[in-house]
PDB file with one MODEL, atoms N, CA, C and O in Angstrom:
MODEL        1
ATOM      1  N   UNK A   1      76.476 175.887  19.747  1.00  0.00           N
ATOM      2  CA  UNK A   1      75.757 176.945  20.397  1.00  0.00           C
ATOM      3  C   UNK A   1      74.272 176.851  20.076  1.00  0.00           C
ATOM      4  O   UNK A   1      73.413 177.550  20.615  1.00  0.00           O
ATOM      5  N   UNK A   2      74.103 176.148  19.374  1.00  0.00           N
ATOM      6  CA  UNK A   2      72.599 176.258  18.703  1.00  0.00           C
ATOM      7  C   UNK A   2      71.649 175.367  19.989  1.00  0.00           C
ATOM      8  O   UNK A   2      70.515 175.255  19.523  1.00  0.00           O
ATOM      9  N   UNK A   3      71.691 174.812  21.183  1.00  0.00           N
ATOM     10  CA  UNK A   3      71.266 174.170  22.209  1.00  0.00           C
ATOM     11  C   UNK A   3      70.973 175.897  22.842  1.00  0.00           C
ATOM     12  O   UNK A   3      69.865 176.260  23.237  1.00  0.00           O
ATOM     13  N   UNK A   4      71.716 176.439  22.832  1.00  0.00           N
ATOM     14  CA  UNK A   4      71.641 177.644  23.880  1.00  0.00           C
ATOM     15  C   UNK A   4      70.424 178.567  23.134  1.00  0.00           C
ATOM     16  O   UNK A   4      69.725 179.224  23.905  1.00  0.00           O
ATOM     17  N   UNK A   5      70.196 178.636  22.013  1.00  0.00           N
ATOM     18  CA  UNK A   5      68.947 179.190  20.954  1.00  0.00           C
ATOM     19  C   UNK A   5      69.149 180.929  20.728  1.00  0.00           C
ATOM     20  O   UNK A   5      69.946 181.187  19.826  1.00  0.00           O
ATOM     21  N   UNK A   6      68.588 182.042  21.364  1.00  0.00           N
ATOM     22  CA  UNK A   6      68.425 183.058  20.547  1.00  0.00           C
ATOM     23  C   UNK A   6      69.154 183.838  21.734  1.00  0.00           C
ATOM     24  O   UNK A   6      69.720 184.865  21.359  1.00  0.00           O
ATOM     25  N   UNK A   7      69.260 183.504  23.284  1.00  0.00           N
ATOM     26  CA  UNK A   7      69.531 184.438  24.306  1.00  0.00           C
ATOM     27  C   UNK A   7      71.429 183.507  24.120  1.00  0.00           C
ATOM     28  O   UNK A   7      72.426 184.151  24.447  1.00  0.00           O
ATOM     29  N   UNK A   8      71.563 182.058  23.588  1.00  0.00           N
ATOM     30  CA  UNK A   8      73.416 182.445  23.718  1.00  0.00           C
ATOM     31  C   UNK A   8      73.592 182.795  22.797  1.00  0.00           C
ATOM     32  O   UNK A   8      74.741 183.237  22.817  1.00  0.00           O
ATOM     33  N   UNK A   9      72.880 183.004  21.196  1.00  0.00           N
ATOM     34  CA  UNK A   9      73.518 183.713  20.409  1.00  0.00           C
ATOM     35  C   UNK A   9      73.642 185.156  20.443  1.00  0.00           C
ATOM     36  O   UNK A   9      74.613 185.675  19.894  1.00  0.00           O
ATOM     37  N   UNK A  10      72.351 186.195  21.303  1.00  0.00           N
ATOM     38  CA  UNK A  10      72.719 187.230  21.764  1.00  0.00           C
ATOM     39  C   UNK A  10      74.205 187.414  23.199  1.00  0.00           C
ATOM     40  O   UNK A  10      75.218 188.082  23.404  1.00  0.00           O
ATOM     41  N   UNK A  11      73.753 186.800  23.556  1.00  0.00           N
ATOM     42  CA  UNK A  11      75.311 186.519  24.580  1.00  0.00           C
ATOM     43  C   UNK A  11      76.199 186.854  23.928  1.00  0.00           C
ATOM     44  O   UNK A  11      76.680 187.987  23.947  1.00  0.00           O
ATOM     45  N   UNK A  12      76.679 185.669  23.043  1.00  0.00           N
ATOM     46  CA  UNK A  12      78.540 185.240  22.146  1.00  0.00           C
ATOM     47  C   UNK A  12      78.474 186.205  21.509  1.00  0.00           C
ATOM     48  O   UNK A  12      79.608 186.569  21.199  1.00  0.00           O
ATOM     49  N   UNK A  13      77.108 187.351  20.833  1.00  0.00           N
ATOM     50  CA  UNK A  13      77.716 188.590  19.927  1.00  0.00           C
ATOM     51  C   UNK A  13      77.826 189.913  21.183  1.00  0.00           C
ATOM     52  O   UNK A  13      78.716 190.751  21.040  1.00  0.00           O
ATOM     53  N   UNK A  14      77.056 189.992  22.146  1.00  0.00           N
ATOM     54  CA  UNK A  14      77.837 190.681  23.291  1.00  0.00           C
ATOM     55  C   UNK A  14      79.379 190.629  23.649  1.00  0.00           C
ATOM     56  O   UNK A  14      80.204 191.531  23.791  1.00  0.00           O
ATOM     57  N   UNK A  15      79.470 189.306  23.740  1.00  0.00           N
ATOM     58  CA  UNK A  15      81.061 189.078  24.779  1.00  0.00           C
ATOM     59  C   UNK A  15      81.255 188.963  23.550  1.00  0.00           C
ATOM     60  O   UNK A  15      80.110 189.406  23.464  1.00  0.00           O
ATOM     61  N   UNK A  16      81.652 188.765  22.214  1.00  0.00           N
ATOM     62  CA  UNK A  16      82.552 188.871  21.482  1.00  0.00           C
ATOM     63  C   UNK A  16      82.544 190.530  21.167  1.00  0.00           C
ATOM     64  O   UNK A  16      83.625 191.074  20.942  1.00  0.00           O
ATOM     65  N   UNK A  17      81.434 191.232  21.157  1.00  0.00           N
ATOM     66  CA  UNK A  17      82.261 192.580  21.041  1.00  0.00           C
ATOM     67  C   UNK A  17      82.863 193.431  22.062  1.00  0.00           C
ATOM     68  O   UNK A  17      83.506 194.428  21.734  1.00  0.00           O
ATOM     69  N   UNK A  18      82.638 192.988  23.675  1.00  0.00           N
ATOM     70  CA  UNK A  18      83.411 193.286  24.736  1.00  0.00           C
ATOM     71  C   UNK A  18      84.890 192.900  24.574  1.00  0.00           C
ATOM     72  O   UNK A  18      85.811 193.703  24.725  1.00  0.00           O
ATOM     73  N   UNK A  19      85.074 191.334  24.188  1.00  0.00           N
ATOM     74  CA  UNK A  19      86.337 191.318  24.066  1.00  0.00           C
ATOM     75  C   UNK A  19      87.149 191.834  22.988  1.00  0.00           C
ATOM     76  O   UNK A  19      88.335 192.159  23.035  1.00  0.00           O
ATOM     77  N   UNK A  20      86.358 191.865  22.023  1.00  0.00           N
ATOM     78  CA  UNK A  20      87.043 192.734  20.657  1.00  0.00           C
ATOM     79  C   UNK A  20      87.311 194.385  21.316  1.00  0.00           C
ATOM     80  O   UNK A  20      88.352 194.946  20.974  1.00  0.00           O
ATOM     81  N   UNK A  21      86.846 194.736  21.768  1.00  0.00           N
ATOM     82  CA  UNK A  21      87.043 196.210  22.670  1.00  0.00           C
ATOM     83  C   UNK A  21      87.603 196.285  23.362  1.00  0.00           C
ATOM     84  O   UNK A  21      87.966 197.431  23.629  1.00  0.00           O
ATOM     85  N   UNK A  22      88.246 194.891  24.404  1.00  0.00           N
ATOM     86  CA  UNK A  22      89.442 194.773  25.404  1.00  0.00           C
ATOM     87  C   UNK A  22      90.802 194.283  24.414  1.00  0.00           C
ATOM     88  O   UNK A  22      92.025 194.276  24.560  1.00  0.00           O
ATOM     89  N   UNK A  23      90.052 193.975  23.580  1.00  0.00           N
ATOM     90  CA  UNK A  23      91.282 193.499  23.041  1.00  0.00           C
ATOM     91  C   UNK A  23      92.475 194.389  22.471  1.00  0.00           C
ATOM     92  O   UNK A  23      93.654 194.172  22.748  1.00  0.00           O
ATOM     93  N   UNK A  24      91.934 195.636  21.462  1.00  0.00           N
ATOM     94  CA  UNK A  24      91.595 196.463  21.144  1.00  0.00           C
ATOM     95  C   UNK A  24      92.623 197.380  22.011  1.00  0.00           C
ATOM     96  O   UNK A  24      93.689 197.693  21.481  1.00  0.00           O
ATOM     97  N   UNK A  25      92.260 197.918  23.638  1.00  0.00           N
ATOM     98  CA  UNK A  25      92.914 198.506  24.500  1.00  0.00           C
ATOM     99  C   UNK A  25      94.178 198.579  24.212  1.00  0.00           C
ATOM    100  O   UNK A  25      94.677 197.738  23.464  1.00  0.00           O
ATOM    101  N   UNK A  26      94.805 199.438  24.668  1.00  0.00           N
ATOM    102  CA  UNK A  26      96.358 199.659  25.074  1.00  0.00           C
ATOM    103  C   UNK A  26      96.795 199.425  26.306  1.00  0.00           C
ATOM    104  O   UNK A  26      97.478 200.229  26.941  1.00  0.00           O
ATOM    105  N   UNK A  27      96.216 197.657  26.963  1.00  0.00           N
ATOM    106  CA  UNK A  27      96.847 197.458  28.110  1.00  0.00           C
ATOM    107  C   UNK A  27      97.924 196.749  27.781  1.00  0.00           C
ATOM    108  O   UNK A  27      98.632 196.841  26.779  1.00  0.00           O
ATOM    109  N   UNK A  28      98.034 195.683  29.145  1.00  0.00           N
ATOM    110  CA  UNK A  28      98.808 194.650  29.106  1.00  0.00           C
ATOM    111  C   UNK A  28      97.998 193.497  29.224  1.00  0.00           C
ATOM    112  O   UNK A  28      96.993 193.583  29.929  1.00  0.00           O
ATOM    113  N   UNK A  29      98.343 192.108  28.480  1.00  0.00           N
ATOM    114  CA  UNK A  29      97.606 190.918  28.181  1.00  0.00           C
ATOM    115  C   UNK A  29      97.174 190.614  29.687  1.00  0.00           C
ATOM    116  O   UNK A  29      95.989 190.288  29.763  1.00  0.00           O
ATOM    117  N   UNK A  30      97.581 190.632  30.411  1.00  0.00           N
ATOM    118  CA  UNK A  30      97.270 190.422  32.094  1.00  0.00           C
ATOM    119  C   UNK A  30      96.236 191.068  32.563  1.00  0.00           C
ATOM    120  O   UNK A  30      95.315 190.522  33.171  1.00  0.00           O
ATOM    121  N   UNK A  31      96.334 192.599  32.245  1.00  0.00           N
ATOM    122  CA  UNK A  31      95.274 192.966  32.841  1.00  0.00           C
ATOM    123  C   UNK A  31      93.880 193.072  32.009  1.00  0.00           C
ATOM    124  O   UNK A  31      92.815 193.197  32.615  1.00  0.00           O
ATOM    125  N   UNK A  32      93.940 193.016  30.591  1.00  0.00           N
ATOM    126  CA  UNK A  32      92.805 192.937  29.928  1.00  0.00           C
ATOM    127  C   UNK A  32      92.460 191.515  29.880  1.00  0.00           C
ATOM    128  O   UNK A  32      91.594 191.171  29.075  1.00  0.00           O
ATOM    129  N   UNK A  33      92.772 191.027  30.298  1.00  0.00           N
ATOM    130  CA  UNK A  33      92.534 189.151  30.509  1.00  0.00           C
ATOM    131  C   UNK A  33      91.859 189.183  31.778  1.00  0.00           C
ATOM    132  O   UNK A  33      90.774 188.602  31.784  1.00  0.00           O
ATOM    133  N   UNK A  34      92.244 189.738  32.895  1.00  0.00           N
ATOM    134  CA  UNK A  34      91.470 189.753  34.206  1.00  0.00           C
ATOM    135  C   UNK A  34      90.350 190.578  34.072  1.00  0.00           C
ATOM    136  O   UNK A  34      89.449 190.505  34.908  1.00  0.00           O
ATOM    137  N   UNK A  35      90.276 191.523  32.922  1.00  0.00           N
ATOM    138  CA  UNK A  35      88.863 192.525  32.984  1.00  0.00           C
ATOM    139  C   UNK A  35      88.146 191.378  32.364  1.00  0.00           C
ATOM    140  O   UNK A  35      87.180 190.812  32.874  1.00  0.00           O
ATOM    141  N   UNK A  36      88.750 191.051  31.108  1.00  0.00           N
ATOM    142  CA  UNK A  36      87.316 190.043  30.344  1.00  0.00           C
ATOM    143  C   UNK A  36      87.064 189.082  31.479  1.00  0.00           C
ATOM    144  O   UNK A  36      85.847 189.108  31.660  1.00  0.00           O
ATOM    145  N   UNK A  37      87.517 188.409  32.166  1.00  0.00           N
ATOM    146  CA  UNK A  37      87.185 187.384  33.448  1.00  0.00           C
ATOM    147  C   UNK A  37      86.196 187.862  34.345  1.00  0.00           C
ATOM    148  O   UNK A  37      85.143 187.318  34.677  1.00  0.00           O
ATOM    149  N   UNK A  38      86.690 188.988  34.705  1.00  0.00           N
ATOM    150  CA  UNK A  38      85.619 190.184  35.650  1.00  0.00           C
ATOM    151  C   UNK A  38      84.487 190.212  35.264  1.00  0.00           C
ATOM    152  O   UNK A  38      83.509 189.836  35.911  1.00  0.00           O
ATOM    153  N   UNK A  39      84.492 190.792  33.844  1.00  0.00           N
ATOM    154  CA  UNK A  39      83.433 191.241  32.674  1.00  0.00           C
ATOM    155  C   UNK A  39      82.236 190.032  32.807  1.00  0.00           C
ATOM    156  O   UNK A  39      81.105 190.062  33.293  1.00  0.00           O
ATOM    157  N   UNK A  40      82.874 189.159  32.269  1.00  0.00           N
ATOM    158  CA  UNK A  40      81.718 187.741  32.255  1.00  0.00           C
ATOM    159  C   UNK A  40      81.200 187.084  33.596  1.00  0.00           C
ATOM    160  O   UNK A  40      80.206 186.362  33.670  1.00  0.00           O
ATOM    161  N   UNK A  41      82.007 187.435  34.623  1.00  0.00           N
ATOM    162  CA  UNK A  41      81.929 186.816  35.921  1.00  0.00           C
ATOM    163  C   UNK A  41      80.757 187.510  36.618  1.00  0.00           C
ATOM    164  O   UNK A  41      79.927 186.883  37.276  1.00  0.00           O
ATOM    165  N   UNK A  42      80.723 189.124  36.403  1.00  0.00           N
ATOM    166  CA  UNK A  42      79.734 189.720  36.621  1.00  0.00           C
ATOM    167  C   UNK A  42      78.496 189.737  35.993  1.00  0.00           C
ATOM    168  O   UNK A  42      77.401 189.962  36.508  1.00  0.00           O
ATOM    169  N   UNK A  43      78.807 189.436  34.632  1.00  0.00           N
ATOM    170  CA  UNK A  43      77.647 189.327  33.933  1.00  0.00           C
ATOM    171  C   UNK A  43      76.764 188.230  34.070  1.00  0.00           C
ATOM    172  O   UNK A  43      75.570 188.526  34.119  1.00  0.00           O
ATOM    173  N   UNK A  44      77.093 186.926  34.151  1.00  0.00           N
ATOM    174  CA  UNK A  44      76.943 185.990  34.995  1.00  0.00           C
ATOM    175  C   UNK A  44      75.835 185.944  35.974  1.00  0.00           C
ATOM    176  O   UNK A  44      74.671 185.549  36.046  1.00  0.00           O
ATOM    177  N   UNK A  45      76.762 186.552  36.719  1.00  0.00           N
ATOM    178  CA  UNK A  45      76.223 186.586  38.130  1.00  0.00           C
ATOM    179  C   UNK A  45      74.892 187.048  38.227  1.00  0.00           C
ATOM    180  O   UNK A  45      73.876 186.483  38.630  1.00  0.00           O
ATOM    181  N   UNK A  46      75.124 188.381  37.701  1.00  0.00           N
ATOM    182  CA  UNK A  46      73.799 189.303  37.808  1.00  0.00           C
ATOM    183  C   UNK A  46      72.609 188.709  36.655  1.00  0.00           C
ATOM    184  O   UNK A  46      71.440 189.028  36.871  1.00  0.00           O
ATOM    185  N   UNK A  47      72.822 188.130  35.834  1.00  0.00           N
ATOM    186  CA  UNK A  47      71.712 187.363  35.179  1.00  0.00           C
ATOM    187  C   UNK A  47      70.938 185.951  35.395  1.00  0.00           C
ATOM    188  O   UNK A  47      69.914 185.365  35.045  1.00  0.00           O
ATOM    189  N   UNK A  48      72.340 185.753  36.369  1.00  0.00           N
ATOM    190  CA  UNK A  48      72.108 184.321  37.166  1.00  0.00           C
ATOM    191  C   UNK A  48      71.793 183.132  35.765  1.00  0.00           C
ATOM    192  O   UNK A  48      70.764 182.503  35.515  1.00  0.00           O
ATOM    193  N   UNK A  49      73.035 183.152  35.087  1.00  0.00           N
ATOM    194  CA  UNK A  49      73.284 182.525  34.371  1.00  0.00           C
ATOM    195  C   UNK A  49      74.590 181.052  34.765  1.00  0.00           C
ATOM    196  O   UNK A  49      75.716 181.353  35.158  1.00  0.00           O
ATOM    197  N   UNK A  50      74.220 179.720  34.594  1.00  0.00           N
ATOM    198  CA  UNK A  50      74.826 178.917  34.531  1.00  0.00           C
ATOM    199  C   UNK A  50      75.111 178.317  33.257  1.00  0.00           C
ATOM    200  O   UNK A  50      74.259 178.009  32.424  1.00  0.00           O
ATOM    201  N   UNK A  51      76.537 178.146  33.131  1.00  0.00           N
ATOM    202  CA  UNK A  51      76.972 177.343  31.729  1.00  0.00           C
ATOM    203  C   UNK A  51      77.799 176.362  32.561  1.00  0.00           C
ATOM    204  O   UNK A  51      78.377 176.566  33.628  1.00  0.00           O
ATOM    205  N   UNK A  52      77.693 174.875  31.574  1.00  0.00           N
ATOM    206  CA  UNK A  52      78.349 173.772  31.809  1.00  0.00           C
ATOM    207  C   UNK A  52      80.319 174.009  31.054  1.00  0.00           C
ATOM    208  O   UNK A  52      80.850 174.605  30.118  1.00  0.00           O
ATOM    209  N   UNK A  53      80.561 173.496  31.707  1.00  0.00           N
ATOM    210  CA  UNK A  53      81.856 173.774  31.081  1.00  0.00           C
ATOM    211  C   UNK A  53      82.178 173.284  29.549  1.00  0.00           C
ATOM    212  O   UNK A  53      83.151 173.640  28.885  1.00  0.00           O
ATOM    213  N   UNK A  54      81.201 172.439  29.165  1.00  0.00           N
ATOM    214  CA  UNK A  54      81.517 172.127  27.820  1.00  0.00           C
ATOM    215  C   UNK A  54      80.967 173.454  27.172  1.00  0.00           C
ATOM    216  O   UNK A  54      81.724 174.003  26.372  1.00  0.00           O
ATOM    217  N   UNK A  55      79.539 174.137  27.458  1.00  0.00           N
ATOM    218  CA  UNK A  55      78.903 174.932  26.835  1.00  0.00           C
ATOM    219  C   UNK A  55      79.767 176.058  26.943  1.00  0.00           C
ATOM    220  O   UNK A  55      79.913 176.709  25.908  1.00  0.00           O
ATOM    221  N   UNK A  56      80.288 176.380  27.821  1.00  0.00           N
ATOM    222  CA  UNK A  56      81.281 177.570  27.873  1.00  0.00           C
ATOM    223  C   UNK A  56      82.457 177.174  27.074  1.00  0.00           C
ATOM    224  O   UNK A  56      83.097 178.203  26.860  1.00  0.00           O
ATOM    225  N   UNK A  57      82.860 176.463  26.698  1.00  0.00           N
ATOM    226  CA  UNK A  57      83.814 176.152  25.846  1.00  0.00           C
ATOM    227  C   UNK A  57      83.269 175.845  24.710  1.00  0.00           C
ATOM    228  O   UNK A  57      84.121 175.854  23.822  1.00  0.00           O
ATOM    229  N   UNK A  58      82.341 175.604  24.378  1.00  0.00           N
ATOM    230  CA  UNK A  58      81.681 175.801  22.698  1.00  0.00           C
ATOM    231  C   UNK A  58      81.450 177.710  22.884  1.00  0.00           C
ATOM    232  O   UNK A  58      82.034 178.461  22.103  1.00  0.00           O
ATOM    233  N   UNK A  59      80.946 178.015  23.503  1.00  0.00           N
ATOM    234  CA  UNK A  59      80.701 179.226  23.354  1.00  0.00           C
ATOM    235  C   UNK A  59      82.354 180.242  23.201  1.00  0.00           C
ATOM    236  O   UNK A  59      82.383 181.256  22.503  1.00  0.00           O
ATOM    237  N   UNK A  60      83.237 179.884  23.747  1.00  0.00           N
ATOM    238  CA  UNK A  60      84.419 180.336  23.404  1.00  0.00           C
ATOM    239  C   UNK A  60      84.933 180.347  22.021  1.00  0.00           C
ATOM    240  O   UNK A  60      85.309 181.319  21.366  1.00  0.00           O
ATOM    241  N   UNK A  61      84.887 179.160  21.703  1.00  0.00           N
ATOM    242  CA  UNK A  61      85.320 178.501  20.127  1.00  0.00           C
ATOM    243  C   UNK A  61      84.262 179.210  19.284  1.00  0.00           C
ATOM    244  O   UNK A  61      84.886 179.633  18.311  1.00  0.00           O
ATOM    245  N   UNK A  62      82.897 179.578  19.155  1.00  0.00           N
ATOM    246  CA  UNK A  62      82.014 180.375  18.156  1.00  0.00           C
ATOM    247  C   UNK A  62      82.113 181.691  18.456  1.00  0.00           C
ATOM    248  O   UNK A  62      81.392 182.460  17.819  1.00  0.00           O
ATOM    249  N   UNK A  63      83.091 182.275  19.561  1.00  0.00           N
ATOM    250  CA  UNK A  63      83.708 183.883  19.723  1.00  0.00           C
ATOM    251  C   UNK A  63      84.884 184.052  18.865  1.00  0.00           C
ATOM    252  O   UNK A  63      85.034 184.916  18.001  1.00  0.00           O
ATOM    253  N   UNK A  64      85.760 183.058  19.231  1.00  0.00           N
ATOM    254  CA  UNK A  64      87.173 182.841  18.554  1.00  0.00           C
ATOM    255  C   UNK A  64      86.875 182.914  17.071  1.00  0.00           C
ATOM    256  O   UNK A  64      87.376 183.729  16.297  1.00  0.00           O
ATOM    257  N   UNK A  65      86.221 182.206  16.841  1.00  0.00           N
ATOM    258  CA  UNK A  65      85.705 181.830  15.457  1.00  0.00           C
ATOM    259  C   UNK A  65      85.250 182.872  14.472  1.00  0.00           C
ATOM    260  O   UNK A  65      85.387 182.844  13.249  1.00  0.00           O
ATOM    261  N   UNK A  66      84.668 183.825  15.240  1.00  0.00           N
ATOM    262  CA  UNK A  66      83.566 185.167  14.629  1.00  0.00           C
ATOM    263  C   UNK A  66      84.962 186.535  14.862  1.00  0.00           C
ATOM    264  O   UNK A  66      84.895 187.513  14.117  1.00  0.00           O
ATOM    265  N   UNK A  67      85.848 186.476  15.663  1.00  0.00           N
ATOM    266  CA  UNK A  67      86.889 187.606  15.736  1.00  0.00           C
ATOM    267  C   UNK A  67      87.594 187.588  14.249  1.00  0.00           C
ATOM    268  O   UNK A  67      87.792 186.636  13.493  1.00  0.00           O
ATOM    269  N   UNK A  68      87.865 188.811  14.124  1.00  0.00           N
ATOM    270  CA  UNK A  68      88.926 189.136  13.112  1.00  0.00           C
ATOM    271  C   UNK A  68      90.269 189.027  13.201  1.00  0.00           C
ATOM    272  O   UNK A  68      90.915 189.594  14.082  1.00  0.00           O
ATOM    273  N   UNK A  69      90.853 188.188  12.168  1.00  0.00           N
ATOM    274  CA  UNK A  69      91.986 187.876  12.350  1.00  0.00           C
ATOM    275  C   UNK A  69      93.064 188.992  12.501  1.00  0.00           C
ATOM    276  O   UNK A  69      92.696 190.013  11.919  1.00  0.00           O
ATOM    277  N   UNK A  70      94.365 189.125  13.143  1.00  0.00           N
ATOM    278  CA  UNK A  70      95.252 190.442  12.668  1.00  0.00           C
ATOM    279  C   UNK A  70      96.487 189.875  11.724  1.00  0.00           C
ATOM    280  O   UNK A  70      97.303 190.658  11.237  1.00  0.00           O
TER     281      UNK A  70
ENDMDL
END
């Protein structure tokens, strides 16, 4: 993540506490899986942000990484 500098490390501590808060919910894995998809898809969009698929997948792995285990 350190290529992405100070705006993906503000990012990955955003979406990691969105998903810690979906996670969190009293849904079902289905539908809080389609909100976090939503969630980032919009966020995305409206910032007009592009990630390469490797970078989105490092950026996954330093979310995973920073969550609390149960």
């Amino acid at each position: 993540m350190r290529s992405l500098g100070f705006f993906g490390a503000f990012l990955g501590g955003a979406l990691a506490g969105a998903v810690i808060g979906l996670l969190m919910a009293p849904e079902k894995g289905e539908d809080t899986r389609t909100k976090i998809s939503d969630a980032v898809d919009d966020f995305m969009k409206k910032h007009n942000i592009k990630l390469s698929r490797k970078e989105m997948s490092d950026l996954v792995d330093d979310i995973t990484e920073a969550a609390p285990e149960e």
